[in-house]
DRENKENU-538470 format. One record per residue (C-alpha): residue in one letter; chain; x, y, z. Coordinates in Angstrom, 1 decimal. Layout:
N
<residuo=A | cadena=A | u=X | v=Y | w=Z>
...
//
This chain:
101
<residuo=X | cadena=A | u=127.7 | v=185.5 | w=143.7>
<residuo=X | cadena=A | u=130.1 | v=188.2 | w=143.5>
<residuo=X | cadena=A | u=133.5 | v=188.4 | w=144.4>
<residuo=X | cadena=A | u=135.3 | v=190.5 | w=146.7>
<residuo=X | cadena=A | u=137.5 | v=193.3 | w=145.2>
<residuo=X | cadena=A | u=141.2 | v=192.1 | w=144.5>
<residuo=X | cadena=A | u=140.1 | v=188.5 | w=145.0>
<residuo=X | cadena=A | u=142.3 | v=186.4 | w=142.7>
<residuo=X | cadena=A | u=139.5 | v=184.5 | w=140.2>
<residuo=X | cadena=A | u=139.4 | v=181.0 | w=141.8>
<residuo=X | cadena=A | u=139.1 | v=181.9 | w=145.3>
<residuo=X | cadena=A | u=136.0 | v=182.1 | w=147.4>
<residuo=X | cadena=A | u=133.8 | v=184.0 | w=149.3>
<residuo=X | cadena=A | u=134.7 | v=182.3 | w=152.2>
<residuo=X | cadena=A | u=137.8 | v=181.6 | w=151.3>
<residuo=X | cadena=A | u=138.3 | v=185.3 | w=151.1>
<residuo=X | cadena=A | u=136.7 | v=185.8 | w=154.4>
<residuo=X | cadena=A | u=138.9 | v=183.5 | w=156.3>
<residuo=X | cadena=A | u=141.8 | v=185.2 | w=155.0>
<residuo=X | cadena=A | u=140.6 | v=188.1 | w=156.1>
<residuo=X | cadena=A | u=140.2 | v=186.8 | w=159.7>
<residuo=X | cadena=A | u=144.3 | v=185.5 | w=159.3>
<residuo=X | cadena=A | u=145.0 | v=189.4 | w=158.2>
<residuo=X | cadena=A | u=143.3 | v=190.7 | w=161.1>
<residuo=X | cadena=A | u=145.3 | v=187.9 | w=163.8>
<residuo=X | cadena=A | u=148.3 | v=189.3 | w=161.8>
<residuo=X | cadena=A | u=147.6 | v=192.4 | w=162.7>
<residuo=X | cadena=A | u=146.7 | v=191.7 | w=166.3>
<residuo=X | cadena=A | u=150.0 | v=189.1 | w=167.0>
<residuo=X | cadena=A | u=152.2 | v=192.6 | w=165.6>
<residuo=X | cadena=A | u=150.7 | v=195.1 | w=168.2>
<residuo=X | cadena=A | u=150.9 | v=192.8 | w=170.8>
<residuo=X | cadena=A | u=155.0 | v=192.1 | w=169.5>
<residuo=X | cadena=A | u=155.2 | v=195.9 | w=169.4>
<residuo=X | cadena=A | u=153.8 | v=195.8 | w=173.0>
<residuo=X | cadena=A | u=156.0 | v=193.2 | w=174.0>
<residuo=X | cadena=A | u=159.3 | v=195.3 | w=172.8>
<residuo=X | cadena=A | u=158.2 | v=198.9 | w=174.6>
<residuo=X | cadena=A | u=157.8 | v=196.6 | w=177.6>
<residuo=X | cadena=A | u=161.3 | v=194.5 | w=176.9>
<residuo=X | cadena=A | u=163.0 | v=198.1 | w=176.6>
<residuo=X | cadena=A | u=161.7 | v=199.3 | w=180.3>
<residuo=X | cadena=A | u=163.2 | v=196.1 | w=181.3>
<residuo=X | cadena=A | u=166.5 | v=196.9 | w=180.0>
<residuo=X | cadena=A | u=166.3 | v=200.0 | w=181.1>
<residuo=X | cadena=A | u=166.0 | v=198.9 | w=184.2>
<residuo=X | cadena=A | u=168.6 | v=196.3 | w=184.2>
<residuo=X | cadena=A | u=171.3 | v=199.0 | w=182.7>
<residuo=X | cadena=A | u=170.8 | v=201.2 | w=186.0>
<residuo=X | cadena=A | u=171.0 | v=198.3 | w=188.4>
<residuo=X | cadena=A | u=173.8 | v=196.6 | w=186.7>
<residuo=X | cadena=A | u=171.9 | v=193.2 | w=186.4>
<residuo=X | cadena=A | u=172.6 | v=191.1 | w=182.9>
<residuo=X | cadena=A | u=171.4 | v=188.5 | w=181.2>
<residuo=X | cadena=A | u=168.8 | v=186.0 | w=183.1>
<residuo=X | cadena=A | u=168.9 | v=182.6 | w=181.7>
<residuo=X | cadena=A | u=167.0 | v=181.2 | w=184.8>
<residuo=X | cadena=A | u=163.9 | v=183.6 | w=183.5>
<residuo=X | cadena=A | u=164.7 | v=181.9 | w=179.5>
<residuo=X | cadena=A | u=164.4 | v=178.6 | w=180.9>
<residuo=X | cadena=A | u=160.7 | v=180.0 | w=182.6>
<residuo=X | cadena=A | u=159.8 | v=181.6 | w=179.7>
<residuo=X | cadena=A | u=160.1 | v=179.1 | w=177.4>
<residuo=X | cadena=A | u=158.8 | v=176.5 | w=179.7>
<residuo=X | cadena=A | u=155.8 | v=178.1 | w=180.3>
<residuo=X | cadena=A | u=155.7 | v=178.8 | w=176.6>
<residuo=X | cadena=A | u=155.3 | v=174.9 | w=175.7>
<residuo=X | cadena=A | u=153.5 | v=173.8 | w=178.2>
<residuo=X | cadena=A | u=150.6 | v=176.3 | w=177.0>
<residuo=X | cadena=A | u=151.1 | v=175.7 | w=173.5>
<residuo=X | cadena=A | u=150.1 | v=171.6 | w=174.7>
<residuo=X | cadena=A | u=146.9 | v=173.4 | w=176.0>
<residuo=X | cadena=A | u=145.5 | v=174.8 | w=173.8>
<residuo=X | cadena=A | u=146.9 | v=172.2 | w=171.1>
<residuo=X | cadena=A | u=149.8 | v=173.5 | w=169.4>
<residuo=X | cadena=A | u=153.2 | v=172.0 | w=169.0>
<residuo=X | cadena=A | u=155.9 | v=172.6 | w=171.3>
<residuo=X | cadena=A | u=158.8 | v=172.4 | w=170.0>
<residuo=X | cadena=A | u=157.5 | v=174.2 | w=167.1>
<residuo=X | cadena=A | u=156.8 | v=177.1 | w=169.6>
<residuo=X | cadena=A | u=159.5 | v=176.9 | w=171.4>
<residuo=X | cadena=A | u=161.6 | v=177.8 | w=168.8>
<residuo=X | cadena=A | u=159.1 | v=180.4 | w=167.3>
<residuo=X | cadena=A | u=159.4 | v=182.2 | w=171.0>
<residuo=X | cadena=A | u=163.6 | v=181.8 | w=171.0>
<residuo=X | cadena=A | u=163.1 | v=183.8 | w=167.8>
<residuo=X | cadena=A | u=161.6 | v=186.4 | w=169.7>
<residuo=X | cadena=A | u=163.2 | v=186.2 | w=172.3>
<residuo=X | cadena=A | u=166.6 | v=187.3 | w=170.5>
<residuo=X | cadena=A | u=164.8 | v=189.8 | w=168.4>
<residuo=X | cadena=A | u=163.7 | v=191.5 | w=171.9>
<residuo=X | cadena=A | u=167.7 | v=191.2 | w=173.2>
<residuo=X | cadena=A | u=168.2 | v=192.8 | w=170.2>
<residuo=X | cadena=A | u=166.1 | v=196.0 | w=170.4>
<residuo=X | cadena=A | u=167.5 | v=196.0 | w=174.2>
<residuo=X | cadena=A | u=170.9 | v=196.4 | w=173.2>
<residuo=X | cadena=A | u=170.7 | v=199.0 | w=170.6>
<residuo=X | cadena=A | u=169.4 | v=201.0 | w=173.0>
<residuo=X | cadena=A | u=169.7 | v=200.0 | w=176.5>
<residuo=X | cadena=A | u=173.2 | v=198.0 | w=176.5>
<residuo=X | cadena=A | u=173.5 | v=195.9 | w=179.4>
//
């Protein structure tokens, strides 16, 4: 059976193919990050014209909501809690190079 193109010598076919199903969920988790920033920016554009600041109420909802998914659909909580704090301060980030509030 032949391999695939670029396919280091001891892997797969299917090996091959499942990574190639992890490249594509890469792919997929960055425009949906990429989405999740545009729409982070409108709301720091919004909160720099109306004065609000930062919302730790909304963390705490985020976040919450956030772990008690990740138990749904079988994934640890903790673990994505802090994987979505991560985020979370990346996003503050973007918003405050260009939409200090």
């Amino acid at each position: 059976m032949a391999k695939k193109e670029g396919a280091a010598p001891n892997e797969t076919p299917n090996l091959v193919r499942l990574r190639a199903q992890i490249d594509e969920i890469d792919a997929a988790l960055l425009q949906l990050i990429a989405k999740r920033k545009d729409i982070a920016l409108e709301i720091a554009k919004v909160k720099q014209s109306s004065g609000s600041s930062d919302d730790e109420q909304r963390l705490k909802e985020v976040l919450d909501r956030v772990q008690g998914k990740a138990k749904e659909v079988g994934l640890d909580e903790s673990e994505m809690k802090s994987l979505w704090k991560s985020l979370i301060a990346y996003m503050i980030k973007e918003q405050m190079k260009k939409y200090p509030y």
